[in-house]
N, C-alpha and C positions, 0 to 999 in steps of 0.2 A: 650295304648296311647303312641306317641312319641313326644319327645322332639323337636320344628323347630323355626328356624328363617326365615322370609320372606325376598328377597333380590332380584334386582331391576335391572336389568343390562344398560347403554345407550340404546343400541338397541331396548328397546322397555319397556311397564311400565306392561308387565305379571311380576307377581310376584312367583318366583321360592322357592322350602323350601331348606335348607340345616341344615345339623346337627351342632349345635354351639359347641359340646362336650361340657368341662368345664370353655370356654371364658366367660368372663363378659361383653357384647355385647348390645347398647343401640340403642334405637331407632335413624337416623338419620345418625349412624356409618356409616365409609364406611371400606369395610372388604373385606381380598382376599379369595376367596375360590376355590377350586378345583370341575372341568366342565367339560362335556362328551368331548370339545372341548379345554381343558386343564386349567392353572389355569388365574382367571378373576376375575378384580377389580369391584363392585356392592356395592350397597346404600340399605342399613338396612330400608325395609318398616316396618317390626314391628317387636320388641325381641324378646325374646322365651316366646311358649307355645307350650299346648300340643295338637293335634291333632290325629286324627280317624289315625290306620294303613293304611284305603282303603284311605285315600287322598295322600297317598306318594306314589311316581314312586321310586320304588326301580333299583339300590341303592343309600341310602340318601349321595349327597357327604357330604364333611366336609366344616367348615370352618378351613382354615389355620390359620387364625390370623388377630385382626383387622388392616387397616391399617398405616401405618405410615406415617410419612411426607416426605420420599423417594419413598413410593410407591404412593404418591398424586403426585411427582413430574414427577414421570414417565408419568403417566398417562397427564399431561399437552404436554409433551415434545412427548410423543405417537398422541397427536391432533394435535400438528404441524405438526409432519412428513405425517398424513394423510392430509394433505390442502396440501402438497407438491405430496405427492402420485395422490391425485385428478387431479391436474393440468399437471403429466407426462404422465398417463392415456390415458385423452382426448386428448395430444399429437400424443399417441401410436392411436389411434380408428382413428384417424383421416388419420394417416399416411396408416394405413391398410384399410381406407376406409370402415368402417362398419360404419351397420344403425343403432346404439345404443345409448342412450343417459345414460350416466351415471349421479347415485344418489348420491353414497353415498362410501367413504371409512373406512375402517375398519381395526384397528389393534388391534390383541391380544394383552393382557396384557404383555405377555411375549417377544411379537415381534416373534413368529416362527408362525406366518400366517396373511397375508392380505387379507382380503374379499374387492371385488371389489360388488357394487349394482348397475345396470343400467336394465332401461327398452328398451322395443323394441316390432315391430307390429309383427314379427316373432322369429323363430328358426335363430339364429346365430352362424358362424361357427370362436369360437374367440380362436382358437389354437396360432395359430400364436400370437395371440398379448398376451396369458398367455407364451408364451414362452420368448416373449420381456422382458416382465415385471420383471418373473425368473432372466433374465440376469440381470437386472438393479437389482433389491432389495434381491436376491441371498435369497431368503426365497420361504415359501411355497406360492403359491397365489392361491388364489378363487375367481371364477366369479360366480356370482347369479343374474338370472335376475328374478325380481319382479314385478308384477303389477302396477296398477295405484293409488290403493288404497293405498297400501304398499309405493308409491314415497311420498303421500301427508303424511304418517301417517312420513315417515323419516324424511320429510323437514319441516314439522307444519305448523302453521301459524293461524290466526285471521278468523272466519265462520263469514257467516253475523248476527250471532246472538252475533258478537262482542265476543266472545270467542274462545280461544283457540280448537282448533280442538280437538274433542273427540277420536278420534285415535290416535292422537299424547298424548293427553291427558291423557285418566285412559282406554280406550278402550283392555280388551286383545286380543279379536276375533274378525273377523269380522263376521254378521252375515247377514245371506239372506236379502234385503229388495225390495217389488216389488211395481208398479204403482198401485195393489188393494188394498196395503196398505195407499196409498197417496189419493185414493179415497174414501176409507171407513171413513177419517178424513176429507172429503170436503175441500180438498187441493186443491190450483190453480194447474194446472198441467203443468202452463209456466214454462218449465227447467230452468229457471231463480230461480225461487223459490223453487223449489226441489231439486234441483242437486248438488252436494256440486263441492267442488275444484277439486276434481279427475274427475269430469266428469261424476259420478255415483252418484245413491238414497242417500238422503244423511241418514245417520243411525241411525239418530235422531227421523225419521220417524215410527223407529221399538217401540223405546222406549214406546208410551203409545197404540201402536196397541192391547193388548189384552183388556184392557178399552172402547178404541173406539168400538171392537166389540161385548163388551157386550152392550155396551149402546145402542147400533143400531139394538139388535135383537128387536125390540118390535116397533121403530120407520116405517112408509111409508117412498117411495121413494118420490121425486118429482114428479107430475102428478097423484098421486094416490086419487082417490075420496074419499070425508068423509063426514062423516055427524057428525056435532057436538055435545057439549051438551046442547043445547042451539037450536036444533033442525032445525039447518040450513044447507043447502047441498052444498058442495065446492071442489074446487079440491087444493093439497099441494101445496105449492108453493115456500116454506124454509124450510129447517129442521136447528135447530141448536142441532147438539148432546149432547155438554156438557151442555148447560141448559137445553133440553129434552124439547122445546116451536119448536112448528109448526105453520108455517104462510098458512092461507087460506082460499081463494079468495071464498067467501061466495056470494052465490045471496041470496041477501036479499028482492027479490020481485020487482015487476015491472021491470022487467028487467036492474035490476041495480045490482052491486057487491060491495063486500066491502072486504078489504084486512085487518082480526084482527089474531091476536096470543094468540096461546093456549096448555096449557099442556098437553103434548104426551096422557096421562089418562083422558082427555077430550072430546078425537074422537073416532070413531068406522069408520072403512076402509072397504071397499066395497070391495077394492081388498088389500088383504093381504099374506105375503110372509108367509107359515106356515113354525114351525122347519126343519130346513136342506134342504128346498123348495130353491134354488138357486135366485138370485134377479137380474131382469130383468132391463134394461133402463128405461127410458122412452121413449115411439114409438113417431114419427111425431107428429102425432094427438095431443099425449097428450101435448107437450111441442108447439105445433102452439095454442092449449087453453087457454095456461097459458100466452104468448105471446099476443094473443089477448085480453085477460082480464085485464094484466097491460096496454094496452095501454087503456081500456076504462077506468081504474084509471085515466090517466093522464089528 
């Protein structure tokens, strides 16, 4: 087992270990430590414990020392210089004519490197303007260009779920999320309502996907004929997953229908999708029946 502190950088809310040595280090601290990228101010997500050797990426830096109120003050006077930075930047981009939109600036602790974060629809050729910049800020400079995911996860902001953006949030990866996951949950599928700020799936979507697809091995599609328990023959007409009740559209004789709901363990399926049996639409036909049949409800 090793001794680690968990530690938090602006940049982003992964949580990095570092070795606290013999500091007495509290949750909330904020502490300089030494970084593949040299030394860097970060916020204490939890104090020390002990942890599995296989969780540490060797070698465990240190921490230097918690910090103090010259090195908080640095770090203020480091965010202005980058709002100043930002604004000569897009001066320079501009002046050179490139198609890039810049994010985000970024200064070491130390000040001996500036990361520049702009997006763009291609390969950009920004020699010329990291050489400008060199001349102005006479330090190292880095330019990285980021995705779209990564602009929204820098800049934050309010999801329509009235929360803070979970990237910007507690998110440390991002992870795949596709349109048969938005399906499998009986999602609208108007990008209005899926898509988040970036323009992509939003990744919220992923979140209870392996629940949704257990819940849905055992359910019909829409269109699929049943026969209830109650001994009546109909076709689906709703599924709701998380309650597990199906709606369908029953002839109950004389050529009349009746639209009732019933627990998924209440039908038996004419056509059913066996294990690992792939699961098909519903065709025309079956979705112009169910069509015709609510209108004879109405």
């Amino acid at each position: 087992m090793v001794k680690v502190i968990g530690v938090k950088f602006k940049t982003g809310s992964k949580v990095y270990y570092f070795d606290p040595g013999d500091i007495d280090i509290k949750a909330d601290d904020c502490v300089i430590v030494e970084t593949a990228r040299g030394v860097e101010f970060g916020e204490v997500a939890f104090p020390a414990k002990e942890v599995d050797e296989d969780e540490i990426t060797s070698p465990l830096k240190p921490v230097i020392r918690v910090a103090t109120d010259a090195d908080k003050k640095k770090v203020e006077d480091n965010a202005q210089k980058e709002k100043d930075a930002f604004d000569v930047c897009n001066e320079k981009i501009a002046k050179h004519g490139l198609e890039m939109k810049l994010v985000n600036v970024e200064y070491t602790f130390d000040g001996s490197k500036i990361l520049f974060y702009f997006t763009a629809d291609g390969r950009i050729d920004f020699r010329e303007l990291v050489k400008d910049l060199a001349s102005v800020y006479r330090t190292r400079i880095e330019l990285r260009q980021i995705g779209v995911r990564d602009e929204t996860r820098a800049m934050g902001g309010i999801g329509v779920c009235g929360r803070e953006f979970c990237c910007h949030k507690f998110l440390t990866d991002f992870q795949p999320v596709s349109i048969r996951m938005a399906k499998d949950q009986n999602l609208s599928l108007n990008p209005t309502k899926i898509y988040g700020a970036c323009g992509r799936l939003m990744c919220c979507i992923r979140y209870e996907e392996e629940t949704y697809r257990e819940l849905n091995k055992t359910l019909p599609r829409v269109g699929y004929e049943t026969v209830t328990e109650d001994g009546y023959h109909g076709v689906v007409s709703a599924v709701n997953i998380l309650r597990q009740k199906i709606k369908v559209i029953v002839d109950i004789g004389n050529d009349e229908r009746e639209m009732r709901e019933y627990d998924a363990g209440m039908l038996k399926f004419t056509k059913k999708n066996k294990g690992g049996e792939k699961k098909q639409p519903p065709t025309k036909e079956e979705l112009q029946i169910i069509e015709d049949m609510k209108k004879d409800l109405r």
